[in-house]
LUMDODO-388496 format. One record per residue (C-alpha): residue in three letters; x, y, z; residue number from 1. Coordinates in nm, 3 decimals, decimal comma. Each point is the difference from the previous one (the first is absolute). Example, Ala and Ser with C-alpha at 12.3 -4.5 7.8 and 13.67 -1.06 7.14 Angstrom:
BEGIN
("ALA" (1,230 -0,450 0,780) 1),
("SER" (0,137 0,344 -0,066) 2),
This chain:
BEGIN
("UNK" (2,631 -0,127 4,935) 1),
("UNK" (0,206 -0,021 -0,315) 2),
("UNK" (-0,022 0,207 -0,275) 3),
("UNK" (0,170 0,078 -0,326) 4),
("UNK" (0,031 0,397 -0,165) 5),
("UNK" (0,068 0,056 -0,356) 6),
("UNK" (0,086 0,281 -0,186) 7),
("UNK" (-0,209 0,048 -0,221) 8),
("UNK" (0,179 0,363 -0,116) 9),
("UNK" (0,322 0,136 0,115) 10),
("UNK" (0,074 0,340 -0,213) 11),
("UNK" (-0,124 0,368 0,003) 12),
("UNK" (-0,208 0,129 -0,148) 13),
("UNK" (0,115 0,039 -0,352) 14),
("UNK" (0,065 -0,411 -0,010) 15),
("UNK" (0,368 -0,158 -0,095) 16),
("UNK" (0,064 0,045 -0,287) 17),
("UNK" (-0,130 0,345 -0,012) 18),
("UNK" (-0,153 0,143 -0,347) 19),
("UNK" (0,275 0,112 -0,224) 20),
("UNK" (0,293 -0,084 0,241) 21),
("UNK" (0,299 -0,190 -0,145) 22),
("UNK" (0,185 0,041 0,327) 23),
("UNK" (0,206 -0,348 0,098) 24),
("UNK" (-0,273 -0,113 0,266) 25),
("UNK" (-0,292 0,100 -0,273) 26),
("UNK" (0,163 -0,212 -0,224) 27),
("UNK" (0,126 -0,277 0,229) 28),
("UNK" (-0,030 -0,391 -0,053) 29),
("UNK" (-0,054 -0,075 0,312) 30),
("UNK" (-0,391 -0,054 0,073) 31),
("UNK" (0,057 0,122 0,342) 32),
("UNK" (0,055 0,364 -0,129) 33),
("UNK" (-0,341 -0,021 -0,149) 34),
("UNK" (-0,231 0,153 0,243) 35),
("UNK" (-0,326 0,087 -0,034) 36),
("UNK" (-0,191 0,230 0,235) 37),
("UNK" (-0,003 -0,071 0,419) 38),
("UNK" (-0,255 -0,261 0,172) 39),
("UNK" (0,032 -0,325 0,215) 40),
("UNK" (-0,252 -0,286 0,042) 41),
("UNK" (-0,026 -0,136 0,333) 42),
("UNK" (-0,099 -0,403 0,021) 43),
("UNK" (-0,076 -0,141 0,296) 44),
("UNK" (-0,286 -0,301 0,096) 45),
("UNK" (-0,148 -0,047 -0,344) 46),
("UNK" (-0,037 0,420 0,005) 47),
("UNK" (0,158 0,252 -0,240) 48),
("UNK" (0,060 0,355 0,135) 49),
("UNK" (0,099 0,256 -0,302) 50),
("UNK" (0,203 0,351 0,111) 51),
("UNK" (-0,106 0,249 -0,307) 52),
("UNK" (-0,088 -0,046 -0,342) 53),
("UNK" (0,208 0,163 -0,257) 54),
("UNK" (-0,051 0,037 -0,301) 55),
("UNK" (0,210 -0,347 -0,113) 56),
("UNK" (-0,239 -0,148 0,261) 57),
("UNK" (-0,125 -0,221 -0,311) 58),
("UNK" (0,371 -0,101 -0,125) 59),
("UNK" (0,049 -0,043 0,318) 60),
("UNK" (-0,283 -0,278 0,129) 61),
("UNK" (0,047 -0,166 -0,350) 62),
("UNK" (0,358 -0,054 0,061) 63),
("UNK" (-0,060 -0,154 0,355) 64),
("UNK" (-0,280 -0,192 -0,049) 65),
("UNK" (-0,213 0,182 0,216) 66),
("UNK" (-0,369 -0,148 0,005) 67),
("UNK" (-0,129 0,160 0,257) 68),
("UNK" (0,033 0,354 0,248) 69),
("UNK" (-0,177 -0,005 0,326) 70),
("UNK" (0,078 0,387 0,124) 71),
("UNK" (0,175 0,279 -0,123) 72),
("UNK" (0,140 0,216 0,194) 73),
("UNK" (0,153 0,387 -0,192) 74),
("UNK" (0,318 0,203 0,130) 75),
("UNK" (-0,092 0,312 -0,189) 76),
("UNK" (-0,179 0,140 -0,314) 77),
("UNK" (0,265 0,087 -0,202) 78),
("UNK" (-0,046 -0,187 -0,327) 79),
("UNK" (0,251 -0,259 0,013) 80),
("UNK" (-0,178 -0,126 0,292) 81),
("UNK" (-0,349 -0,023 -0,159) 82),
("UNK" (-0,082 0,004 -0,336) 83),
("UNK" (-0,017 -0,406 0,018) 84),
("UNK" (-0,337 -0,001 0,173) 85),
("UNK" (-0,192 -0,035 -0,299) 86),
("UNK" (0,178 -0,305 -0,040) 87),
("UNK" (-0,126 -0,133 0,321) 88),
("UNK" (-0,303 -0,119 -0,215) 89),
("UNK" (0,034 -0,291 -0,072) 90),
("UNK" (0,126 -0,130 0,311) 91),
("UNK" (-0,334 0,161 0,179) 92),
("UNK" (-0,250 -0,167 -0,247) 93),
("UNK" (0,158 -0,372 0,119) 94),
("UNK" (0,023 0,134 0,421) 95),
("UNK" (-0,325 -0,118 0,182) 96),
("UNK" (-0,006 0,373 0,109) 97),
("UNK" (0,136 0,359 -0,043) 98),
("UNK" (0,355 -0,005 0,029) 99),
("UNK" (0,013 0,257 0,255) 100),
("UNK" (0,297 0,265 -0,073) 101),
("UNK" (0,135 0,231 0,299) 102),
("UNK" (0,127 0,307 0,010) 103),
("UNK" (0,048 0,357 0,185) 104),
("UNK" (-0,254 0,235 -0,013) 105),
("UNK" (0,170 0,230 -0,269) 106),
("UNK" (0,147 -0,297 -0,199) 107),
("UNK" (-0,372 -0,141 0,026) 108),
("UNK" (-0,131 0,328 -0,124) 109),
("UNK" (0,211 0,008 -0,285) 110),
("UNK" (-0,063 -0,334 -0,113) 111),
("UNK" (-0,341 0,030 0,006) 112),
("UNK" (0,024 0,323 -0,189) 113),
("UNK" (0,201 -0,172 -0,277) 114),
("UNK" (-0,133 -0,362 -0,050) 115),
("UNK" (-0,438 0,192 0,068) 116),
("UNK" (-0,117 -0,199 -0,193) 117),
("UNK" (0,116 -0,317 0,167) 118),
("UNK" (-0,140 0,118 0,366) 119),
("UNK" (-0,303 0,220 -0,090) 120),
("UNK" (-0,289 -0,208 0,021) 121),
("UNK" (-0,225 0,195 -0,202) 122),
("UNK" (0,230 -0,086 -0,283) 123),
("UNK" (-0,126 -0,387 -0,113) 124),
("UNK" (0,290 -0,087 -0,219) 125),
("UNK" (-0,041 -0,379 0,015) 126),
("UNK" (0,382 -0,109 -0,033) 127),
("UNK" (0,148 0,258 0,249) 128),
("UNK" (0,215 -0,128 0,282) 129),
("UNK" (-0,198 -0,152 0,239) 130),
("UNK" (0,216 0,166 0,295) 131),
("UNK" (-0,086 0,220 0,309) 132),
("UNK" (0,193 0,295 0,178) 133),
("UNK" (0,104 -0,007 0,358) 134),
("UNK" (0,156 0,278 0,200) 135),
("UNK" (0,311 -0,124 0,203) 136),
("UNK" (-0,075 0,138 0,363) 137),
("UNK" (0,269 -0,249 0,196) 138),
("UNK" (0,146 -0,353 0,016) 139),
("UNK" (-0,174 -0,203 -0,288) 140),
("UNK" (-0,035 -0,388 0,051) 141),
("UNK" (-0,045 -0,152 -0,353) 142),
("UNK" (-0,051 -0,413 0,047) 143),
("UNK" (0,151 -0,062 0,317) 144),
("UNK" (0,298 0,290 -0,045) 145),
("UNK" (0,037 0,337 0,102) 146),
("UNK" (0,124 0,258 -0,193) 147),
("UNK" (0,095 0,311 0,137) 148),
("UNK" (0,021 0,345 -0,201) 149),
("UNK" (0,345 0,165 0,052) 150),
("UNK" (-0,007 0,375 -0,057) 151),
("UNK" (0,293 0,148 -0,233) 152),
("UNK" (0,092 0,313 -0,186) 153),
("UNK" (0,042 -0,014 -0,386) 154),
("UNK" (0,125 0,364 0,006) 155),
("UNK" (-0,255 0,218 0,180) 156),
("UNK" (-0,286 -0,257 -0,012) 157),
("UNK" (-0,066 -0,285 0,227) 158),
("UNK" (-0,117 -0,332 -0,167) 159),
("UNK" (-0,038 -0,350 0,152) 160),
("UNK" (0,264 -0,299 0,028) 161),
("UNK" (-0,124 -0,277 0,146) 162),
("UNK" (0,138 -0,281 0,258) 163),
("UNK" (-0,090 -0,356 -0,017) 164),
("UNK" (0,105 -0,257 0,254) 165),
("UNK" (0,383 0,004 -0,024) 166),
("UNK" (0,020 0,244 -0,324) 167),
("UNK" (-0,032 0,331 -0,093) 168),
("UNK" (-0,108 0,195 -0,354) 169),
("UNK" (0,167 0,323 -0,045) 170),
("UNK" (-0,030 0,132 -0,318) 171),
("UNK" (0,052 0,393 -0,121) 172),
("UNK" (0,100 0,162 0,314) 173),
("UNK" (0,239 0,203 0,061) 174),
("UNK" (0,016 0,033 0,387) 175),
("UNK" (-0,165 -0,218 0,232) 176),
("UNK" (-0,117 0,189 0,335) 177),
("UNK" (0,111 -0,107 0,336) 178),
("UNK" (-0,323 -0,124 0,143) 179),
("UNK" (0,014 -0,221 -0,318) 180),
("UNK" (0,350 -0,125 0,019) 181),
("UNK" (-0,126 -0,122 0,367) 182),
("UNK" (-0,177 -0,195 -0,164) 183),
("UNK" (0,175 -0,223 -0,254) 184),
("UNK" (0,230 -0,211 0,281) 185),
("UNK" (0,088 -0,379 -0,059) 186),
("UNK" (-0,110 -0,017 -0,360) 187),
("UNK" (0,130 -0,284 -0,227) 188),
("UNK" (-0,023 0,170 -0,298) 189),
("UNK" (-0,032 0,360 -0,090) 190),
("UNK" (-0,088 0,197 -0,326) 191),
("UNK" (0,125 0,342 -0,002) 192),
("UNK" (-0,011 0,225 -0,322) 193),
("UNK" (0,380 0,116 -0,135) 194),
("UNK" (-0,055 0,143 -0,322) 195),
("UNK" (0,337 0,098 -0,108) 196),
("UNK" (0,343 0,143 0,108) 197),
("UNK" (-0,094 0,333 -0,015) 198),
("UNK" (-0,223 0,169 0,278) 199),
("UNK" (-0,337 0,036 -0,144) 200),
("UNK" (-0,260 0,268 0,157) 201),
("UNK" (-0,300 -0,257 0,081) 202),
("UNK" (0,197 -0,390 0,017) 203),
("UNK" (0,279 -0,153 0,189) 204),
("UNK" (0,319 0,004 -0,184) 205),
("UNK" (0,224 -0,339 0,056) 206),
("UNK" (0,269 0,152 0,215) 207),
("UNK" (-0,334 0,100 0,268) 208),
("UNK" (-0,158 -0,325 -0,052) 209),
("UNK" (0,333 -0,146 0,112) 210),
("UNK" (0,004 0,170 0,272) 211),
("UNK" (-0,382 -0,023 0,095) 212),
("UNK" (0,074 -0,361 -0,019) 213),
("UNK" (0,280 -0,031 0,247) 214),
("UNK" (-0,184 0,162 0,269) 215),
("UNK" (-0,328 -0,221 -0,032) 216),
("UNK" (0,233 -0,319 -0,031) 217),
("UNK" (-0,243 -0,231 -0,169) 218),
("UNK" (0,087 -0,318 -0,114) 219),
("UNK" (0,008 0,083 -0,357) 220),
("UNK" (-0,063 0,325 -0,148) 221),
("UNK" (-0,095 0,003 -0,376) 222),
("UNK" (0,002 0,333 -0,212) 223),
("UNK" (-0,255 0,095 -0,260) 224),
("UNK" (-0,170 0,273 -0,168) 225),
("UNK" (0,301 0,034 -0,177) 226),
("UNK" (0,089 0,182 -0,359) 227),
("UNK" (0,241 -0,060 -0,262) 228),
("UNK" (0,315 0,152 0,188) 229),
("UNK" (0,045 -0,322 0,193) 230),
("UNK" (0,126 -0,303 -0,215) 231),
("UNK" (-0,098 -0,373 0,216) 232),
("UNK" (0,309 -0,149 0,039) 233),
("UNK" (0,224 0,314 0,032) 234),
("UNK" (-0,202 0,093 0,268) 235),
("UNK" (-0,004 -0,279 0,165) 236),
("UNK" (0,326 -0,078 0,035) 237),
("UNK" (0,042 0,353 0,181) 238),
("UNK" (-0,254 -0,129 0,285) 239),
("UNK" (0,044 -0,106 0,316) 240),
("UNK" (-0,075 -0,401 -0,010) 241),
("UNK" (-0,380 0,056 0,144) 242),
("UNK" (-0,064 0,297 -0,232) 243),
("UNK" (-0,077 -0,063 -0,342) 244),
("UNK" (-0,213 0,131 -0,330) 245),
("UNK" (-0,336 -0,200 -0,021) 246),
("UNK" (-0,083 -0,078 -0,348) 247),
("UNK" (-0,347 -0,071 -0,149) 248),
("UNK" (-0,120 -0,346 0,052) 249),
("UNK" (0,206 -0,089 0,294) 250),
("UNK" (-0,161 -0,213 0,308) 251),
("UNK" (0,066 0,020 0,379) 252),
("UNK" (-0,160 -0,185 0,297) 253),
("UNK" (-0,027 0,164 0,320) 254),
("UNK" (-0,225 -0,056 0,289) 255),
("UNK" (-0,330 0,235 0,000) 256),
């Protein structure tokens, strides 16, 4: 089946340009150095699939037109993969059901910690997002397509990437484990997180991505999660000819 990702967010978790930076990528004219904070949306069969929502989740679904969500599914709790939920209202009030979101059990937890009054029932706030949590407990098949969790480190923690037919979503990891790696063969497209030059304690830096990416061998391997040290175009023309920057608002088709 064919199917069509868009990013939706490709920077850290400060954003491009970053508060109070007048560094050259901060203050770049290219619109591909503006990056707002990391997610995808899946399409596929008259279905949308959403990976995290951010807190430009709303900039975000303005700018692409996007009418309707029929999942979610969340990498982590760390706030730059988030604080959009809220803004999952108004796409629940037009779905003929909860949009069911999916998680691991301690990105669940904290979720549901954070956004209370959204899942507590005894709280009868009539516009809250009509959503429902589910705890991710193996392969998860959303319309026709499975999607498979993909455990990886982000420094000492282990959070969820996700596979999807012939792609993979990587973000904020900075090792992924060998049972995992077994696991991401004959891909089309891969995301992997490279957040800078430098090594960083909890992401991928782009010299490791590099690397991470020659031994999978996927078809196309697209960075993101990526700061303000790494200009587009400079980068770009640094990478091998299947390696490249993604850049917010960019389509691919693959087969899911």
């Amino acid at each position: 089946m064919k199917a069509t990702v868009t990013v939706l967010g490709s920077g850290t978790s400060m954003g491009v340009p970053t508060i109070g930076c007048d560094c050259a990528v901060c203050t770049s004219p290219d619109p591909r150095d503006r990056r707002t904070r990391p997610s995808i949306l899946v399409e596929y069969g008259g279905h949308s699939v959403l990976i995290d929502t951010g807190p430009d989740f709303r900039e975000q679904a303005l700018r692409e037109k996007i009418h309707h969500v029929d999942a979610v599914l969340y990498t982590h709790a760390h706030a730059d993969h988030i604080l959009g939920l809220d803004d999952l209202r108004p796409l629940s009030f037009r779905h003929s059901d909860r949009i069911p979101l999916y998680a691991d059990e301690g990105t669940a937890a904290v979720i549901e910690t954070m956004f209370r009054y959204t899942f507590d029932d005894e709280i009868t706030y009539a516009t809250k997002a009509q959503v429902t949590m589910n705890r991710l407990n193996g392969p998860l098949n959303l319309f026709g397509a499975v999607f498979e969790r993909i455990p990886v480190m982000h420094g000492a923690i282990e959070i969820s990437g996700f596979r999807f037919g012939n792609a993979a979503y990587l973000t904020d990891m900075s090792s992924i484990p060998e049972s995992s790696m077994a696991r991401l063969s004959g891909l089309d497209i891969l995301f992997l997180d490279a957040l800078r030059r430098r090594p960083h304690p909890t992401h991928s830096n782009l010299e490791n991505s590099v690397e991470l990416a020659k031994t999978l061998a996927p078809a196309r391997t697209l960075f993101t999660h990526i700061s303000h040290d790494l200009g587009h175009e400079e980068t770009n023309n640094m990478l091998p000819a299947n390696m490249q920057l993604c850049y917010d608002g960019q389509k691919l088709e693959f087969e899911i």
